[in-house]
C-alpha positions as a Markdown table, in Angstrom:
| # | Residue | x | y | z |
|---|---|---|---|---|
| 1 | Unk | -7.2 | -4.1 | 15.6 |
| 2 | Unk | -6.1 | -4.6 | 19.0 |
| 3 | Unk | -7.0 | -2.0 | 21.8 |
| 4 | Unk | -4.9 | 0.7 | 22.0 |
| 5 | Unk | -1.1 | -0.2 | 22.7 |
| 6 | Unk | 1.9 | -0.1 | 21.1 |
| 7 | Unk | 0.7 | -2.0 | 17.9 |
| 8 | Unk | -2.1 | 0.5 | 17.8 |
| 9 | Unk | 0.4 | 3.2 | 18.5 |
| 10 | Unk | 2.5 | 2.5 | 16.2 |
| 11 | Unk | 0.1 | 2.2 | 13.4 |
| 12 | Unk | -1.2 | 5.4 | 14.0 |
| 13 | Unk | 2.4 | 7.2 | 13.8 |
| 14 | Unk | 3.2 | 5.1 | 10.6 |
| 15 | Unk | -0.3 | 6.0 | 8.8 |
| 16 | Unk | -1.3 | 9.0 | 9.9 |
| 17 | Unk | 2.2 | 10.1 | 8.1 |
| 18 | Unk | 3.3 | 11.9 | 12.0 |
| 19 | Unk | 6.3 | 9.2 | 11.7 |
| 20 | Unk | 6.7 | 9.4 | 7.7 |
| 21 | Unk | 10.7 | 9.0 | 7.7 |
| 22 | Unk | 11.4 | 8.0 | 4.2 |
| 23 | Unk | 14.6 | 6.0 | 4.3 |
| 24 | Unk | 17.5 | 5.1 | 2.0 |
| 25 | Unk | 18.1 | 1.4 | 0.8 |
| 26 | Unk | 21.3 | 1.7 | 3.2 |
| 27 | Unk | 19.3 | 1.8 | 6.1 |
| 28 | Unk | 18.3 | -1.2 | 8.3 |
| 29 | Unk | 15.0 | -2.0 | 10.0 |
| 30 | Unk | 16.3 | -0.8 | 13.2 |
| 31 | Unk | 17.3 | 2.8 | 11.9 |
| 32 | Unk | 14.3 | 3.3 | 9.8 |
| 33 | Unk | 11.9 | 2.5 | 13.0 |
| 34 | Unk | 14.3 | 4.8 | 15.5 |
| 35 | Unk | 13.6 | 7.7 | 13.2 |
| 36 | Unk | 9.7 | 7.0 | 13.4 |
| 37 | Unk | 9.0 | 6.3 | 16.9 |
| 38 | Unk | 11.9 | 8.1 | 18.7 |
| 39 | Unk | 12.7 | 7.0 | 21.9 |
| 40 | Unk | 10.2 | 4.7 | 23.2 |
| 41 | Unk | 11.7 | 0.9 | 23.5 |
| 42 | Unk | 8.1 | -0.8 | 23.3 |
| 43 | Unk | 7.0 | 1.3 | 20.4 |
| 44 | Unk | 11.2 | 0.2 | 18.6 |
| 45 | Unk | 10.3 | -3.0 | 19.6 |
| 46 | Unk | 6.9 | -3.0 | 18.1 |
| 47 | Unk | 8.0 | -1.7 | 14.7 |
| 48 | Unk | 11.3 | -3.5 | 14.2 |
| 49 | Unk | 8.8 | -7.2 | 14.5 |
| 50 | Unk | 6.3 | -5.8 | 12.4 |
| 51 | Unk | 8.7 | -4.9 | 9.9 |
| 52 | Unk | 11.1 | -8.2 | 9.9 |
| 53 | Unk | 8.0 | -9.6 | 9.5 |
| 54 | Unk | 6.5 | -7.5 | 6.6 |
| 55 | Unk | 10.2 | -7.8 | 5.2 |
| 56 | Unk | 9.8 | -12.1 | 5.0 |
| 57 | Unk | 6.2 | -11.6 | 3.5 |
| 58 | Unk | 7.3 | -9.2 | 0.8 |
| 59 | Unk | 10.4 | -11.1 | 0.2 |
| 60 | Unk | 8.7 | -14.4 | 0.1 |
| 61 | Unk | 5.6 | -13.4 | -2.2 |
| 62 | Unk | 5.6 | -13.6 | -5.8 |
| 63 | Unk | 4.4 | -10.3 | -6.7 |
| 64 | Unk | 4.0 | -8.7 | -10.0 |
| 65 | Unk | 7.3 | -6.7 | -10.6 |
| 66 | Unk | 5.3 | -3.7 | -11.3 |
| 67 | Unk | 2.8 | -3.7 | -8.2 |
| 68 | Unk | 6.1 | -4.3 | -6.0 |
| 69 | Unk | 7.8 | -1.0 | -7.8 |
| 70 | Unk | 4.7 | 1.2 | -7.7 |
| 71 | Unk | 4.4 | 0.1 | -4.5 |
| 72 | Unk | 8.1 | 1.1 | -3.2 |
| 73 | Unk | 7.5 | 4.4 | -4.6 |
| 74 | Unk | 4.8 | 5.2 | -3.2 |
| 75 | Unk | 5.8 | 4.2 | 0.9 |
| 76 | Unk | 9.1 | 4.0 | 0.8 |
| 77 | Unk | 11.0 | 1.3 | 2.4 |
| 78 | Unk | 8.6 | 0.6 | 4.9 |
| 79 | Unk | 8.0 | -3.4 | 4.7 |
| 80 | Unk | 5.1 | -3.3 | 6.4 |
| 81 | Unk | 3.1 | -0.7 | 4.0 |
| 82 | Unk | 4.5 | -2.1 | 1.0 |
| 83 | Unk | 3.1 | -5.2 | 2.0 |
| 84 | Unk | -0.1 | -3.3 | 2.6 |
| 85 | Unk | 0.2 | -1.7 | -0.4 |
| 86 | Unk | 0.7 | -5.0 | -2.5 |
| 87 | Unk | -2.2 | -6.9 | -0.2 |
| 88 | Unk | -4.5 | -4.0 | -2.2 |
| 89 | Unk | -2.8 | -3.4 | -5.3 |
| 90 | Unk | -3.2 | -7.6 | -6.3 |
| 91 | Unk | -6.9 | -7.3 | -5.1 |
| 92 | Unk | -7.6 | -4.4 | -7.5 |
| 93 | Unk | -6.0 | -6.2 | -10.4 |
| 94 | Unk | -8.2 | -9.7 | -9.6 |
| 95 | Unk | -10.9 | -7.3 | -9.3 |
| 96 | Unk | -10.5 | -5.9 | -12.5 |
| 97 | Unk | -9.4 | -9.0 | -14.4 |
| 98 | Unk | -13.1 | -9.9 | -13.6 |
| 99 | Unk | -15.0 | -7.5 | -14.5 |
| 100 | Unk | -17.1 | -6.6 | -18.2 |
| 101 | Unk | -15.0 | -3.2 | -19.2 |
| 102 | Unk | -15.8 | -1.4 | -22.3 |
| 103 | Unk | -12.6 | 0.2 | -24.0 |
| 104 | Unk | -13.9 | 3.6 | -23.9 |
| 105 | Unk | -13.6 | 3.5 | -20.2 |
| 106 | Unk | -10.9 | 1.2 | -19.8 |
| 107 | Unk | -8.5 | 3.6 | -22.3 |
| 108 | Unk | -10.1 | 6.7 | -20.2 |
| 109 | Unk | -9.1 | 5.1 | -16.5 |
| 110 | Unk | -5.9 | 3.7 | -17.5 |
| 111 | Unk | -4.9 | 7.5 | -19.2 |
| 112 | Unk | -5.7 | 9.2 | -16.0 |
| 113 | Unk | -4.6 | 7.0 | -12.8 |
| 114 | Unk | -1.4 | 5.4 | -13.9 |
| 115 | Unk | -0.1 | 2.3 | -12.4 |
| 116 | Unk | -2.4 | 2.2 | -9.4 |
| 117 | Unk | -5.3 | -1.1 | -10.2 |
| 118 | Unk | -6.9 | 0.3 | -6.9 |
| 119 | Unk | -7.3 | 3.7 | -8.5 |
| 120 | Unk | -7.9 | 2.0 | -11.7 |
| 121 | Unk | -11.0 | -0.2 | -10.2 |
| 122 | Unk | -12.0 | 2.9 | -8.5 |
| 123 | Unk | -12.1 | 5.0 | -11.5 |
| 124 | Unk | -13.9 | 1.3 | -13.5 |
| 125 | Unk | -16.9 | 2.0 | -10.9 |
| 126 | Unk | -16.9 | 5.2 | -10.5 |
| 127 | Unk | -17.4 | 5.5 | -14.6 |
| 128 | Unk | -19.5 | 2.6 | -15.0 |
| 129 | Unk | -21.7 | 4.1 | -12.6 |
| 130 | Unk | -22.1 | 7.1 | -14.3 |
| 131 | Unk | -22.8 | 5.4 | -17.7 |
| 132 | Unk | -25.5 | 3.6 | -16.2 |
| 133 | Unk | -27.3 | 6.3 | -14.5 |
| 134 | Unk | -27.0 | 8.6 | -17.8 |
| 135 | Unk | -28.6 | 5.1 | -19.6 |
| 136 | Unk | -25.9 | 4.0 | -21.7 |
């Protein structure tokens, strides 16, 4: 990350949920960034190229349908944390797809985290762990 600026500003509104403006499909770039950052031009200007950009990176990717919904839900129309999101959400699920998972806690994750693979994986390790410290 850069030192602190506008990027770095911005990021820290956006994340830290100060600037967490959910917004309607209706609503462009530009409107969704003016209700985040107020009424700094450098900070607008900041988010609106981050998000065009986000915007042609989510648009452009073939994403699973399901990590691309989950991951709506769960930001909103912010282009730039769904593509976050989705960045994650595929890495879980090659994770997973590679590891040796008994049923037991495969059926246990899958009934308690829902459609998240990073919670998923988390959960995978977290009960795998366990398993092998109580030597099963």
């Amino acid at each position: 990350m850069k030192a602190i600026g506008s990027t770095s500003l911005y990021l820290f509104i956006v994340l830290s949920g100060l600037g967490a403006a959910a917004t309607s499909n209706a609503e462009s770039i530009e409107e969704y960034c003016q209700k985040i950052v107020g009424e700094s031009y450098s900070l607008m200007e900041t988010c609106i190229n981050q998000e065009r950009k986000a915007r042609r990176a989510v648009s452009g990717k073939s994403t699973d349908p399901r990590i691309k919904s989950y991951c709506k839900s769960i930001v909103g129309d912010s282009y730039s944390l769904q593509e976050t999101c989705i960045q994650q959400e595929e890495q879980a699920k090659a994770n997973i797809a590679r590891m040796s998972v008994g049923r037991r806690i495969l059926d246990y994750c899958k009934g308690i985290v829902g459609e998240s693979y990073s919670l998923m994986e988390t959960c995978i390790q977290q009960e795998k762990g366990a398993k092998t410290r109580l030597g099963y």
